[in-house]
C-alpha positions in Angstrom: 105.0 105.3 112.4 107.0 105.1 109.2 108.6 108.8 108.6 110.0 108.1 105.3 110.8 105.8 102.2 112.9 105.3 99.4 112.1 105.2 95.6 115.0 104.2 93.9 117.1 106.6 95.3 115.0 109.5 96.1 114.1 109.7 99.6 110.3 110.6 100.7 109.5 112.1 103.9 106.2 110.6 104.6 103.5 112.2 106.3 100.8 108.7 106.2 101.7 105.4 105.8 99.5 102.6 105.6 100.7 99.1 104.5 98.9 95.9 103.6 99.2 92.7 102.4 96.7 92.1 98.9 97.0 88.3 97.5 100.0 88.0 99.5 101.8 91.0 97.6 102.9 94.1 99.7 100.8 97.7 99.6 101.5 100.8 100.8 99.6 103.9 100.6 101.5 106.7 101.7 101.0 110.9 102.1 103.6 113.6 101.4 104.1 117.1 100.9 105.9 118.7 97.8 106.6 121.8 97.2 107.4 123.8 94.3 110.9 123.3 94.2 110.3 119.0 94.2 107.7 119.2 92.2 109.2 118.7 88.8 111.7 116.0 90.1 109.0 114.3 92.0 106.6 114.0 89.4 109.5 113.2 86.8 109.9 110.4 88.9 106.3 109.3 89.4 106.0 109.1 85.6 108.4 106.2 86.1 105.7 104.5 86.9 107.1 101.2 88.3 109.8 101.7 91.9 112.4 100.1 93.9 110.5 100.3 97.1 112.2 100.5 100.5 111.4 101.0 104.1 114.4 101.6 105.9 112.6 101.3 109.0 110.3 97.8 108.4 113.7 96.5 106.4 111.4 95.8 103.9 112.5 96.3 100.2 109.9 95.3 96.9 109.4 96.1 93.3 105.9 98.0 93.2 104.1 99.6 90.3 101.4 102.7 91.3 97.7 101.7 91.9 96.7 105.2 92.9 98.3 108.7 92.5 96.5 111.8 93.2 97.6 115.4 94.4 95.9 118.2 96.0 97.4 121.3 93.4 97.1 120.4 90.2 100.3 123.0 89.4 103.1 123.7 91.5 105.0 125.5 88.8 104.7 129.0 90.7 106.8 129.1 93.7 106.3 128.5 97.2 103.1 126.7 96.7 103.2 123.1 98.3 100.9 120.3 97.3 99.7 117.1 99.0 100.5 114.0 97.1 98.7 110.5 98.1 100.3 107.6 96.3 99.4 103.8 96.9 102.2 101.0 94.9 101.1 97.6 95.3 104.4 94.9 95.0 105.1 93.5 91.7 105.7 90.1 91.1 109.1 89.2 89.8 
């Protein structure tokens, strides 16, 4: 199983991965924890909205935009609190 990826160059330890092929473009849907102390750099870079993708492991490497984000804590502002984030990026056409 896939243990982690990369978004631009911020590594994500993955807890679920799922990956699929939609009109022959690459998806992934993966789960991760974050804790307090990620939280503002993680979301920071979610808000980026479109990612470098790559999975060190499948030597796979695409540009992907975000299809789906949700997260089980809605604030992880107060300290150690950790949150469940599920995030699906479907591959963008160059």
């Amino acid at each position: 199983m896939i243990k982690e990826i990369i978004l631009f160059d911020t590594l994500i330890h993955v807890d679920n991965y799922k990956e699929e092929t939609v009109n022959g473009l690459n998806k992934i849907t993966i789960d991760f924890k974050v804790s307090s102390e990620e939280y503002h750099d993680i979301t920071t870079l979610l808000y980026k909205g479109i990612f470098d993708v790559k999975i060190p492991e499948r030597d796979l490497s695409f540009r992907a935009n975000i299809q789906q984000y949700s997260t089980s804590v809605t604030n992880l502002y107060e300290k150690g609190q950790v949150g469940e984030f599920q995030l699906s990026l479907l591959e963008v056409k160059n």
